[in-house]
TIRO-2110 file (N, C-alpha, C; in Angstrom, 1 decimal):
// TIRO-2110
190.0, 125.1, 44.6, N, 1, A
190.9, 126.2, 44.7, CA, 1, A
190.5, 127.1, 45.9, C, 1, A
191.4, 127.3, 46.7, N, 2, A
191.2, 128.1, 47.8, CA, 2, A
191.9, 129.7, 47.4, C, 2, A
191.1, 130.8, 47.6, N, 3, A
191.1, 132.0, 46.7, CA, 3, A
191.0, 132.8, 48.1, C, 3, A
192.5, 133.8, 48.4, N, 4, A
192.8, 135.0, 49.1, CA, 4, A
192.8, 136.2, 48.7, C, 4, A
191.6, 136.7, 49.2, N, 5, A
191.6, 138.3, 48.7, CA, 5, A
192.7, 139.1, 49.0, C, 5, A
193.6, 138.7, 50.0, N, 6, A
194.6, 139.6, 50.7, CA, 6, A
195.9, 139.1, 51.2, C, 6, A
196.8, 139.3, 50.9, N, 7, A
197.7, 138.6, 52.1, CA, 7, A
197.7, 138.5, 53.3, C, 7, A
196.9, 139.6, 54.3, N, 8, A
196.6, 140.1, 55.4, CA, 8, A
195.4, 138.3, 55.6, C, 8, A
194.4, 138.3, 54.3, N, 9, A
193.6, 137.4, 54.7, CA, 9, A
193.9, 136.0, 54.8, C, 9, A
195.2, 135.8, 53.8, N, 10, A
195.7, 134.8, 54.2, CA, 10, A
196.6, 134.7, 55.6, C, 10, A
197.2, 135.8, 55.9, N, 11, A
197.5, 135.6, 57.5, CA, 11, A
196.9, 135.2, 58.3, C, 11, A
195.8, 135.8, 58.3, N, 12, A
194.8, 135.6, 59.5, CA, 12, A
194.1, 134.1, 59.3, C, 12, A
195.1, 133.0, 58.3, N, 13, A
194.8, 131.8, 58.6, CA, 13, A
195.9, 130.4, 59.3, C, 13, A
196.6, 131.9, 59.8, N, 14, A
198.0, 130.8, 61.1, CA, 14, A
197.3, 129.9, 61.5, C, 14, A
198.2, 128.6, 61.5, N, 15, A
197.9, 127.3, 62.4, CA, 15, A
197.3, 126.5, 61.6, C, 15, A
196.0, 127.0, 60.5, N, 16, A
195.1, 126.4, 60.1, CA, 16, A
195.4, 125.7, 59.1, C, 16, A
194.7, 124.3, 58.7, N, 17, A
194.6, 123.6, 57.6, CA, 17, A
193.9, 124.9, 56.7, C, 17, A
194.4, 125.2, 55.5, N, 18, A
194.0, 126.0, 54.8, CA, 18, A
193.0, 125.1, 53.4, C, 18, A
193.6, 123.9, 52.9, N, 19, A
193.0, 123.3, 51.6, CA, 19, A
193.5, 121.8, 51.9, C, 19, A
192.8, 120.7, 50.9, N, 20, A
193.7, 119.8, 50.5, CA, 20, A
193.0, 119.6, 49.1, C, 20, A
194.3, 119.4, 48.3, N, 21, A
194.0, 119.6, 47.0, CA, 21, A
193.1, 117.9, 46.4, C, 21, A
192.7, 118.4, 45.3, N, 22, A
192.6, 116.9, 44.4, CA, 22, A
193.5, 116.0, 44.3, C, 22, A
193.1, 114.5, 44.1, N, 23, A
193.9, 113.5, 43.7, CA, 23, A
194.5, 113.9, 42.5, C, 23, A
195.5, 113.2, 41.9, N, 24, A
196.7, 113.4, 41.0, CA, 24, A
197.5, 111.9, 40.9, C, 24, A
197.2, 111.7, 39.7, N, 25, A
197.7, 110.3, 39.6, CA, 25, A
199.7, 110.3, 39.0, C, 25, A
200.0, 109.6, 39.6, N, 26, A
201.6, 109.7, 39.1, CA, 26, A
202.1, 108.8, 38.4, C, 26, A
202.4, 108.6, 36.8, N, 27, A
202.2, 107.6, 36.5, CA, 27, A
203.6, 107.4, 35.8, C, 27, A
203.9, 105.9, 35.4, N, 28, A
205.2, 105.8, 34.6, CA, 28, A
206.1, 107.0, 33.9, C, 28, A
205.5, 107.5, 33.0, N, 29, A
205.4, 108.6, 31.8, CA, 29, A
205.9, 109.6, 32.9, C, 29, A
205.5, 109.9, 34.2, N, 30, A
206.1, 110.9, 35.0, CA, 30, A
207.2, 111.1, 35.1, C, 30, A
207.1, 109.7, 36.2, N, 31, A
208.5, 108.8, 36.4, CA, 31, A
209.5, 109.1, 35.7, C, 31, A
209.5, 108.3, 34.4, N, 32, A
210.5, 108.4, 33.2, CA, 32, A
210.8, 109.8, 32.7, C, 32, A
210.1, 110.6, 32.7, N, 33, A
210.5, 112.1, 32.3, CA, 33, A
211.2, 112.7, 33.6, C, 33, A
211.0, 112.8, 34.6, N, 34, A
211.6, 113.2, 35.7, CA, 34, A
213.3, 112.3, 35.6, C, 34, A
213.3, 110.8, 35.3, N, 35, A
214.7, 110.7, 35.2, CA, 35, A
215.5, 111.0, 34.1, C, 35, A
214.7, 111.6, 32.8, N, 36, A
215.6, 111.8, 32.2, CA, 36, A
216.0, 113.4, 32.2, C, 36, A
215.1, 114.6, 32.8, N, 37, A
215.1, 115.7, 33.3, CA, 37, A
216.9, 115.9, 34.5, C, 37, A
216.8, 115.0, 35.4, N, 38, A
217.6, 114.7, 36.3, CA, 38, A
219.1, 113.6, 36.2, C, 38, A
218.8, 112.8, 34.9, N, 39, A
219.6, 111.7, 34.7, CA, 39, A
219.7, 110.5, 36.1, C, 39, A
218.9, 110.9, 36.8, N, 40, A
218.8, 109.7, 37.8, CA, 40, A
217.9, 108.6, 37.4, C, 40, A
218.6, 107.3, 36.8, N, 41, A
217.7, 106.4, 36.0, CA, 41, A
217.9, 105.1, 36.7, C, 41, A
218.0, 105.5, 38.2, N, 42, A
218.2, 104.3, 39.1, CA, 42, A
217.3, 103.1, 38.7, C, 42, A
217.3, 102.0, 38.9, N, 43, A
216.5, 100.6, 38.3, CA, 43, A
215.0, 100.9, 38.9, C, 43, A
215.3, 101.0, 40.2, N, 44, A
214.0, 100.8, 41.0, CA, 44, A
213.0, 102.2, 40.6, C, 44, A
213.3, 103.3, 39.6, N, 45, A
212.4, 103.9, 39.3, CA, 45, A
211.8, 104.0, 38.0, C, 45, A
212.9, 103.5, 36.9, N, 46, A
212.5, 103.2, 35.4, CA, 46, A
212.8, 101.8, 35.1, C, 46, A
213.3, 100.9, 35.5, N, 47, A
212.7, 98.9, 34.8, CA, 47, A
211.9, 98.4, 35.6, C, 47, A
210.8, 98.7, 34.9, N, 48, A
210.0, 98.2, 35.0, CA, 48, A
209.8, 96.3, 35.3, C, 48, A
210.2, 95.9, 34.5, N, 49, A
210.5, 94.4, 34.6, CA, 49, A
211.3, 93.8, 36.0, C, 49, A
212.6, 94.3, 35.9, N, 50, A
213.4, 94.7, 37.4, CA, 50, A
212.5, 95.1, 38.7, C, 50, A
211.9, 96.2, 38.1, N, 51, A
211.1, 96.6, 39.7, CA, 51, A
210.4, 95.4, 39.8, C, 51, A
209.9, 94.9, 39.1, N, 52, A
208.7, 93.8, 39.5, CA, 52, A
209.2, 92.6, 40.5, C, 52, A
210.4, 92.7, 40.7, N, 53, A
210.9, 91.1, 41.8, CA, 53, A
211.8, 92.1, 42.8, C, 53, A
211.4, 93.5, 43.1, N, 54, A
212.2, 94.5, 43.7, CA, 54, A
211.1, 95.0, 44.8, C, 54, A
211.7, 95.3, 45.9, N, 55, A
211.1, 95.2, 47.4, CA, 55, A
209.6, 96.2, 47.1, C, 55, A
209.3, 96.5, 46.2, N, 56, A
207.8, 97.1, 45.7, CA, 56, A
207.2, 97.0, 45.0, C, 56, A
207.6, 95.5, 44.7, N, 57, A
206.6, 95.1, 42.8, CA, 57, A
206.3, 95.9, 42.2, C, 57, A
206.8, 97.1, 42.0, N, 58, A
206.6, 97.6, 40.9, CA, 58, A
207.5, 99.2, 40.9, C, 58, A
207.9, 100.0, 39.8, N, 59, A
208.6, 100.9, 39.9, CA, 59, A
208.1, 101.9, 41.1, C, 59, A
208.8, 102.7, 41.7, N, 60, A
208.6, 103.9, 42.6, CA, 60, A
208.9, 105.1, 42.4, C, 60, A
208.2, 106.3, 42.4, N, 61, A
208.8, 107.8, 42.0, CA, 61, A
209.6, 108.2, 42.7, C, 61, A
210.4, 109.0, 41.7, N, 62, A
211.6, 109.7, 42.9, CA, 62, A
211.0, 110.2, 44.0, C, 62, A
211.9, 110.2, 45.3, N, 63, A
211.0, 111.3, 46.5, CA, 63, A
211.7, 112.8, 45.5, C, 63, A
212.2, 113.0, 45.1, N, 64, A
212.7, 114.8, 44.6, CA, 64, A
211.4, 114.9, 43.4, C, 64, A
210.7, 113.8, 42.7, N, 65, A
209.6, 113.8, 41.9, CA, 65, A
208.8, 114.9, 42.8, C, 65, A
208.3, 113.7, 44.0, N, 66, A
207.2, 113.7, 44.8, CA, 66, A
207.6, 114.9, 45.2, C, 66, A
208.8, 115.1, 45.7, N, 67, A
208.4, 116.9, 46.2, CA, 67, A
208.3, 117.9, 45.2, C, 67, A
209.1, 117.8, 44.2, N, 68, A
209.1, 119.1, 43.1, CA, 68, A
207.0, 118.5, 42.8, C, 68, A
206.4, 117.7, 43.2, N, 69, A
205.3, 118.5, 42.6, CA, 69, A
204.4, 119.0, 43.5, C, 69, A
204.8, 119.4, 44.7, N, 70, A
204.5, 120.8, 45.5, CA, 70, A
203.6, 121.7, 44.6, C, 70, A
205.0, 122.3, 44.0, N, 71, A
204.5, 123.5, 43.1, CA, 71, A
203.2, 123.4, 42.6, C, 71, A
203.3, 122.5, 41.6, N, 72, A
201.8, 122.0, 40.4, CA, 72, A
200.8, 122.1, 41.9, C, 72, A
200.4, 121.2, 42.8, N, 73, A
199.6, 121.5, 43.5, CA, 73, A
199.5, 122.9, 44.2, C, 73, A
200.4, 123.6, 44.7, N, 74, A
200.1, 125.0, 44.9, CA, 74, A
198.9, 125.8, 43.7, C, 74, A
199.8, 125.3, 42.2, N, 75, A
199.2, 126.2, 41.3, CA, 75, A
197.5, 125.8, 41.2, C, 75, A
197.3, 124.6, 41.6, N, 76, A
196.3, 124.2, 41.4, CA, 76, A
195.5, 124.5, 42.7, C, 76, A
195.9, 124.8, 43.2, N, 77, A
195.2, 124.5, 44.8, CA, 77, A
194.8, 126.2, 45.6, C, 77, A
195.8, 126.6, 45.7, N, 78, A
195.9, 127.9, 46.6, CA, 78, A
196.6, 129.5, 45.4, C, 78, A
195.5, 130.6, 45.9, N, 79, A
195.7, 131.8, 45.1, CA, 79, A
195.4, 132.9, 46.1, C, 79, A
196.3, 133.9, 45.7, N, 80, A
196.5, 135.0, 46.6, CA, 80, A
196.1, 136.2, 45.5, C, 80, A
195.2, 136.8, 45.4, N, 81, A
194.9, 138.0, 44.5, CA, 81, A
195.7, 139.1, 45.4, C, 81, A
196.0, 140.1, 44.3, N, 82, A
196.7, 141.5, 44.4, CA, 82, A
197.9, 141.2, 44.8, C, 82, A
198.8, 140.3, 44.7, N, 83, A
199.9, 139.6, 44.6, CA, 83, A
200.1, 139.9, 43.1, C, 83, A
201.7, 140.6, 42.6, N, 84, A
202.4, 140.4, 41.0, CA, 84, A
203.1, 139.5, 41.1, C, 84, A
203.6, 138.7, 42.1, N, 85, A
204.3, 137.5, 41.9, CA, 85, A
204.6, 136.6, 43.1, C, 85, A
204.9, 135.4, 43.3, N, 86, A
205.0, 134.9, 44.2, CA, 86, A
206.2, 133.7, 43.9, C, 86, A
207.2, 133.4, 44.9, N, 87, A
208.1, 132.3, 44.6, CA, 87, A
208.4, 131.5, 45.3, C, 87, A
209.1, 130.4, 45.1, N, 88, A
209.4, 129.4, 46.0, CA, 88, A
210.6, 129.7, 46.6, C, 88, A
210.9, 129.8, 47.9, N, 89, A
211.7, 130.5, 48.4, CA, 89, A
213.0, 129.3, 49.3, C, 89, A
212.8, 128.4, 49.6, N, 90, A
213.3, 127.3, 50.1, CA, 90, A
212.3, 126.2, 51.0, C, 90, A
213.2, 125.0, 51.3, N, 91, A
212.1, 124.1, 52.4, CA, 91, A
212.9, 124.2, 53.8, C, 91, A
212.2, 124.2, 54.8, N, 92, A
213.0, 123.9, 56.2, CA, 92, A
212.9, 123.0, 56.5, C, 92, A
212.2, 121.8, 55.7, N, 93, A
212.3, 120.3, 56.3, CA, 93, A
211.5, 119.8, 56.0, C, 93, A
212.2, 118.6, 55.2, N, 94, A
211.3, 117.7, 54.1, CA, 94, A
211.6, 115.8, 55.0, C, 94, A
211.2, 115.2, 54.8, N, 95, A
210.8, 113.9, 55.1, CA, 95, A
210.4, 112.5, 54.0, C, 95, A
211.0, 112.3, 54.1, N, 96, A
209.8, 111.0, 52.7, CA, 96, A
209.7, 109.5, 53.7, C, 96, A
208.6, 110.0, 54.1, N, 97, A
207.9, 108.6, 54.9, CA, 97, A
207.8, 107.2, 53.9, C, 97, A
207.0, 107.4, 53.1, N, 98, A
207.0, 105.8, 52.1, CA, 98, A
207.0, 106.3, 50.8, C, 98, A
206.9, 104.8, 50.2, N, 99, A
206.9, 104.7, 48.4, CA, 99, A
206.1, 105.5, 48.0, C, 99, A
206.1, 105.8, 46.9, N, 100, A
205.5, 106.3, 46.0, CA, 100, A
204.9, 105.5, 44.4, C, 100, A
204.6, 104.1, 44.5, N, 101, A
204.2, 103.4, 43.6, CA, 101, A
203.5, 104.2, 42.3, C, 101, A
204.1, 103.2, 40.7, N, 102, A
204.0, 104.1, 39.8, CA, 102, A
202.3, 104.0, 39.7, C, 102, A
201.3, 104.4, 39.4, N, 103, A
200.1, 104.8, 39.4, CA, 103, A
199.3, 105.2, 40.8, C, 103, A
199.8, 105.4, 41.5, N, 104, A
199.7, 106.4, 42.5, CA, 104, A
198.7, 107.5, 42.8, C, 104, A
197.6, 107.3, 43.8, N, 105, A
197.0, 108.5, 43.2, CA, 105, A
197.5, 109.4, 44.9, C, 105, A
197.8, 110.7, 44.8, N, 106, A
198.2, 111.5, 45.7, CA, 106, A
197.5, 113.3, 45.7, C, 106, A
197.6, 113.2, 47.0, N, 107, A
196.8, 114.5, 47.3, CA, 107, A
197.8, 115.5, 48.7, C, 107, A
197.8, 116.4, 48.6, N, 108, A
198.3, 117.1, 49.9, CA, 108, A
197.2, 117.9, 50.4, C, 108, A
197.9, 118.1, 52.0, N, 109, A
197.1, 118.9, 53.2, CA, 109, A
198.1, 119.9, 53.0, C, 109, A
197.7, 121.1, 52.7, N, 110, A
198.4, 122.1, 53.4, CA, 110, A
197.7, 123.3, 54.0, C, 110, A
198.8, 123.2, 55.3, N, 111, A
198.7, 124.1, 57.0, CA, 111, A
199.3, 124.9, 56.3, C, 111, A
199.1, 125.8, 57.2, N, 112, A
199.8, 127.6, 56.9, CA, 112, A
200.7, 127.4, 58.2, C, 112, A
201.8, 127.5, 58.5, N, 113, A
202.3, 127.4, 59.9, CA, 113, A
202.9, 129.0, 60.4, C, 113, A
202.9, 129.9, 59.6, N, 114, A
203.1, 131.2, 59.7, CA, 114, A
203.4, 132.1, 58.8, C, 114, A
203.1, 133.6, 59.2, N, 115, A
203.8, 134.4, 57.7, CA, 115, A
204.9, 135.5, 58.6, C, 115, A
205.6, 136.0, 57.8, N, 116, A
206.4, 137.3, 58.3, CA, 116, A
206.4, 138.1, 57.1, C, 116, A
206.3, 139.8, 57.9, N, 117, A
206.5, 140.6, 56.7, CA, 117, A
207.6, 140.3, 56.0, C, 117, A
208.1, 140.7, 55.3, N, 118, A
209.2, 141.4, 54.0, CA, 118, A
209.1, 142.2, 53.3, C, 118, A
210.3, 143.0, 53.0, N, 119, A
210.5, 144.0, 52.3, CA, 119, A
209.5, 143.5, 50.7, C, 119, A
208.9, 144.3, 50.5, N, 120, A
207.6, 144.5, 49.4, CA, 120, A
206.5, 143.1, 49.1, C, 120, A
206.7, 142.5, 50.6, N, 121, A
205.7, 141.7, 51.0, CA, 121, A
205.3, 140.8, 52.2, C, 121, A
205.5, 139.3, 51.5, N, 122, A
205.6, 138.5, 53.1, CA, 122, A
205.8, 137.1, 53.0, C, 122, A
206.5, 136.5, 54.1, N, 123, A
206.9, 135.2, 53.3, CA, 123, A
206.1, 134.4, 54.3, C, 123, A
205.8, 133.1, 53.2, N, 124, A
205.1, 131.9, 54.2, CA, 124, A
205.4, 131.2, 55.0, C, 124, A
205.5, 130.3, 55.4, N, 125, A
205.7, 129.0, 55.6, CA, 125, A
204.5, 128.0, 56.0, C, 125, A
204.8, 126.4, 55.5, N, 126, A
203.7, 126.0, 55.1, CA, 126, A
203.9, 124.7, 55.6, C, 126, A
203.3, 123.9, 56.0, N, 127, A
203.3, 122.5, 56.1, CA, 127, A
202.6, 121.5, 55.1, C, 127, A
203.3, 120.7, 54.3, N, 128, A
202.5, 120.0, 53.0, CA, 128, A
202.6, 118.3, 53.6, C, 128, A
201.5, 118.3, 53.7, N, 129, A
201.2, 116.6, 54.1, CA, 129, A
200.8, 116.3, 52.6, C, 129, A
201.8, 115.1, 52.4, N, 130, A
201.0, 114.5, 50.6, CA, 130, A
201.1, 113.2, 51.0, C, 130, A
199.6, 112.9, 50.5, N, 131, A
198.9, 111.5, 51.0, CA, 131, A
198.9, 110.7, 49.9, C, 131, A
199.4, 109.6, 50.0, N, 132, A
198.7, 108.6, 48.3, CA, 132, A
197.3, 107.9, 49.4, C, 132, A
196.5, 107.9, 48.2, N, 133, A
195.4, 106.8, 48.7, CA, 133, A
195.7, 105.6, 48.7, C, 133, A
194.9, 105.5, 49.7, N, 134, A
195.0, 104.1, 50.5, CA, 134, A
196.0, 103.9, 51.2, C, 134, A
197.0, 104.9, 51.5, N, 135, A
198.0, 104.3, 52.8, CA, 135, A
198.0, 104.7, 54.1, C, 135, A
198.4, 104.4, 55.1, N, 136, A
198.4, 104.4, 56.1, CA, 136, A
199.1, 105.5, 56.6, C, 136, A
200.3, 105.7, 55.7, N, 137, A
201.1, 107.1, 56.5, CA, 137, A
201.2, 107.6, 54.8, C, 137, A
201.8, 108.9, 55.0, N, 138, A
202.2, 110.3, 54.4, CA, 138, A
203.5, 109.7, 53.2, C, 138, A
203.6, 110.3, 52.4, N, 139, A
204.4, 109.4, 51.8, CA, 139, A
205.4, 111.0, 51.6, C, 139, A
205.2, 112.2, 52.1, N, 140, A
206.2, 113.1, 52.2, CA, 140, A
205.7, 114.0, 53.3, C, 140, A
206.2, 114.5, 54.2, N, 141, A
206.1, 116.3, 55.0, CA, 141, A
207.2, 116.7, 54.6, C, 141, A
206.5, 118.2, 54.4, N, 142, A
207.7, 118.9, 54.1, CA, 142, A
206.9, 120.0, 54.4, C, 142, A
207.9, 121.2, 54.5, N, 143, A
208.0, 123.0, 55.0, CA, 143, A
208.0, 123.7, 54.0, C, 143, A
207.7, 123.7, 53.0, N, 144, A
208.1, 124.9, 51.9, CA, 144, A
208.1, 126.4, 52.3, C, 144, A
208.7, 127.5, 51.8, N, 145, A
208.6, 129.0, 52.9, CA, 145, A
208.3, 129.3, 50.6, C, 145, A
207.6, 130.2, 50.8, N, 146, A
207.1, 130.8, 50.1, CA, 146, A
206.8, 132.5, 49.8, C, 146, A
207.5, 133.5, 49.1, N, 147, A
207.2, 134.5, 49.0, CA, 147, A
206.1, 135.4, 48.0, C, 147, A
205.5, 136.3, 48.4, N, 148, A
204.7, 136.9, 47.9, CA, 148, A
205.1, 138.2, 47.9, C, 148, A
205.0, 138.4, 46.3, N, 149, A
205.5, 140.2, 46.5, CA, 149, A
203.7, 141.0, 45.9, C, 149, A
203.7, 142.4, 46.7, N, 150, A
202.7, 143.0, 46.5, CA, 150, A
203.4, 144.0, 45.4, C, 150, A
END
């Protein structure tokens, strides 16, 4: 957990790789809850049997999975004290480079790419590299902008 005494302190970490969080395994049970949350129960992410002779031997997580768990790694990763609340404010640009195979283990990099004030605070923006192990490229980038109220 990467722990900011200030907002000011987390400014003054523009540009920088700020954290990368723990691995996080993604597993069927995710999968399957996420499609019935969303009702997208496309083959290639819940049949299992199907996925198996399907261009990934095996099921794959949604990419809107893989991004909505941004968040959970934030919560787990990065904290701003003297902050009463903080929200997810929009993305400026998301990407999904590859699969996301069901047992999965995944981690993100996140850069600070800048902050600007706002009215009773200041908003982020962030660059989230999320890596599965063992692959070769990123299996999402994305921009999340992020606000912090004091």
């Amino acid at each position: 957990m990467k722990t900011f005494e200030t907002l000011a302190e987390l400014a003054a970490c523009a540009g920088q790789e700020v954290t990368v969080t723990d691995w996080y395994t993604v597993t069927q049970q995710h999968i399957d809850q996420f499609a019935d949350a969303t009702g997208d129960h496309q083959w290639i992410h819940v049949d299992v049997e199907r996925a198996k002779a399907g261009p990934f031997g095996t099921t794959i997580a949604h990419g809107y999975l893989t991004l909505s768990m941004l968040a959970g790694f934030f919560d787990r990763s990065v904290k701003v004290k003297g902050v009463r609340m903080g929200i997810n404010y929009g993305l400026n640009k998301v990407r999904f480079m590859s699969p996301v195979p069901a047992g999965s283990r995944l981690r993100v990099r996140v850069h600070l790419l800048g902050t600007e004030p706002i009215e009773g605070g200041m908003q982020i923006a962030w660059q989230c590299t999320i890596e599965r192990e063992g692959a070769d490229k990123p299996v999402c980038v994305a921009e999340p902008l992020s606000r912090y109220y004091v």
